[in-house]
C-alpha positions as CSV (number, residue, x, y, z in Angstrom):
1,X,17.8,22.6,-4.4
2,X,14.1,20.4,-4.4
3,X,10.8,21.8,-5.5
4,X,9.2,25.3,-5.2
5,X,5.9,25.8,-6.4
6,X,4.0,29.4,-6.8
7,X,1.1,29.8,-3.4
8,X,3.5,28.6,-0.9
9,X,2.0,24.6,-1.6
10,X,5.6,23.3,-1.5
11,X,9.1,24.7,-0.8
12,X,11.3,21.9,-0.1
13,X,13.4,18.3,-1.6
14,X,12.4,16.1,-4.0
15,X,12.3,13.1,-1.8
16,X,10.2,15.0,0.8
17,X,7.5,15.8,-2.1
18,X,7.7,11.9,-3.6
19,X,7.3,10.7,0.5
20,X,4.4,12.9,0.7
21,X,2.6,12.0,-2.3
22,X,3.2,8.8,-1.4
23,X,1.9,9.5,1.7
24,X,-1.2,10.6,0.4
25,X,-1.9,8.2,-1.6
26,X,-1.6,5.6,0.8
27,X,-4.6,7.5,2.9
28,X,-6.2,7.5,-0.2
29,X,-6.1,4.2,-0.9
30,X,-3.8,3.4,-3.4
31,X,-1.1,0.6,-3.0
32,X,2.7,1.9,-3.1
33,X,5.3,-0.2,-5.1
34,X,9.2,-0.5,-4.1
35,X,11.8,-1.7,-6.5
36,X,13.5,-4.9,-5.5
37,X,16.9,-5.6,-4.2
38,X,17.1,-7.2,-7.6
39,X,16.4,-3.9,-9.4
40,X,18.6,-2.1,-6.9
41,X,22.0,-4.6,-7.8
42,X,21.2,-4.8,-11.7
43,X,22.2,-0.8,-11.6
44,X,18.6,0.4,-11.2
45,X,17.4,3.4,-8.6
46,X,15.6,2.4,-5.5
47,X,11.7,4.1,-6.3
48,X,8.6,3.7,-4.8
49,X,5.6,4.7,-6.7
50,X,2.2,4.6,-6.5
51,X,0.4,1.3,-8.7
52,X,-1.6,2.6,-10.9
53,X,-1.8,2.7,-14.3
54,X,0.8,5.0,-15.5
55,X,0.3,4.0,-19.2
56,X,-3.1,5.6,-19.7
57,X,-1.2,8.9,-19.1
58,X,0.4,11.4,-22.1
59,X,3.3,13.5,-21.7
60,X,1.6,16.5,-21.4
61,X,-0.2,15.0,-18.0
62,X,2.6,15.5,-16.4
63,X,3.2,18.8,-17.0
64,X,-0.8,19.5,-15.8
65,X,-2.3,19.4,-19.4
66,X,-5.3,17.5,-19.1
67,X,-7.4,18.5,-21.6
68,X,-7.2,16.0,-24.2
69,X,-8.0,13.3,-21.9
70,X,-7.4,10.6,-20.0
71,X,-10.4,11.2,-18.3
72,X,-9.8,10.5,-14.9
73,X,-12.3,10.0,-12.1
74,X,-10.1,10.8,-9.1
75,X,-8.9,14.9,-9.0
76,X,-5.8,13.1,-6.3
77,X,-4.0,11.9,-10.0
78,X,-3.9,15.3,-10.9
79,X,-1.0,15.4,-8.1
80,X,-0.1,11.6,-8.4
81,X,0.8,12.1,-11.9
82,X,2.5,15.5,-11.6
83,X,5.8,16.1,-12.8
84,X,8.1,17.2,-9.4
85,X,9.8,19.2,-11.0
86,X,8.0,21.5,-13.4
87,X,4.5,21.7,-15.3
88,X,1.5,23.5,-13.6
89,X,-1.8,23.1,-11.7
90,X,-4.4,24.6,-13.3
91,X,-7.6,26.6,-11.2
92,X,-10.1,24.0,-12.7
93,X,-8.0,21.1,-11.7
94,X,-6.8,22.9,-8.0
95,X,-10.4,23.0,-6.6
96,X,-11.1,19.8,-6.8
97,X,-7.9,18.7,-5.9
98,X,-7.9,20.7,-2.5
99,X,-11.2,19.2,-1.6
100,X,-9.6,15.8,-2.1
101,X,-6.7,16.4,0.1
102,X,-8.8,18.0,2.6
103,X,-10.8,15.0,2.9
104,X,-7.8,13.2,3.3
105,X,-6.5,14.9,6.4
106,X,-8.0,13.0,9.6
107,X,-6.0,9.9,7.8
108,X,-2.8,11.4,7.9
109,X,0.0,11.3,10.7
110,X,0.1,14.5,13.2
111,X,3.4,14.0,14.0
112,X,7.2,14.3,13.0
113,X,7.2,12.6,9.6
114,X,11.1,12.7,9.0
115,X,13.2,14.5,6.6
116,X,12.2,17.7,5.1
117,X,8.4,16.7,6.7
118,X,7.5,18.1,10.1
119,X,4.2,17.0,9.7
120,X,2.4,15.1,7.3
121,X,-1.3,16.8,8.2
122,X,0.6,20.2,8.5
123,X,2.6,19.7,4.4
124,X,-0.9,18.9,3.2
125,X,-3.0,21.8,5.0
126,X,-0.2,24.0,3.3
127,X,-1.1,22.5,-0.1
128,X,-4.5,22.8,0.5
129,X,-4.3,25.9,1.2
130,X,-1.9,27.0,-1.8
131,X,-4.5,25.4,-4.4
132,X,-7.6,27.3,-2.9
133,X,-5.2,30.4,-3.1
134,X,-4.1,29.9,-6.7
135,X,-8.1,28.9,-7.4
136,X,-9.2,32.2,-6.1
137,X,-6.8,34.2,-8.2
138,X,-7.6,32.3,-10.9
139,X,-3.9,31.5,-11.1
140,X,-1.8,28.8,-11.7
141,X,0.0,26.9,-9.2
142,X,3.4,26.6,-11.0
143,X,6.1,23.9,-10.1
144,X,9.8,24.9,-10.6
């Protein structure tokens, strides 16, 4: 059980997909928050999630449906923001969102990455390389 998404961009858990985004994010940038011990004992899940502003986003964001906004200057959120679990990547949004992760690449790690992750560089090549497949078909990349 995890995530499988059409163009071979993901097969694999959950957790793996969350630790990459995370991952990517990071070399992006962006600043990753953990939940406290605190939230942990008061009956909450330990997440970590990337800060930014989730409240500008609708519903249908998370699904891939960006077309009534917000307008967002960074094609990376289209993944960020990404349900794990269903929803789609549209063409229009996949080519720019492969050029992003490519450019992110040297910064990520070579090596054994843990888990479900052999390799950080190697997951994201794969995605990258899903997106400009889906892109060329004019498909979909779809998460299930």
């Amino acid at each position: 059980m995890g995530l499988d998404t059409s163009h071979d961009c993901w097969h694999g858990a959950y957790s793996a997909f969350n630790r990459w985004r995370n991952a990517i994010a990071v070399a992006a940038g962006y600043r990753i928050i953990t939940s406290t011990r605190e939230d942990i004992l008061a009956g909450g899940i330990h997440l970590s999630y990337v800060d930014i502003d989730w409240d500008i986003f609708k519903p249908e964001n998370y699904q891939g449906e960006w077309d009534n906004g917000p307008y967002i200057d960074d094609a990376l959120l289209h993944l960020i923001a990404h349900s794990d679990c269903d929803g789609v990547i549209h063409p229009k949004h996949a080519r720019p969102l492969a050029d992003r992760l490519e450019g992110l690449l040297p910064k990520l790690d070579e090596g054994q990455s843990g888990g479900h992750i052999w390799s950080m560089r190697e997951v994201t090549q794969q995605f990258i390389d899903g997106l400009r497949k889906a892109a060329a078909a004019d498909e979909d990349v779809d998460f299930h």
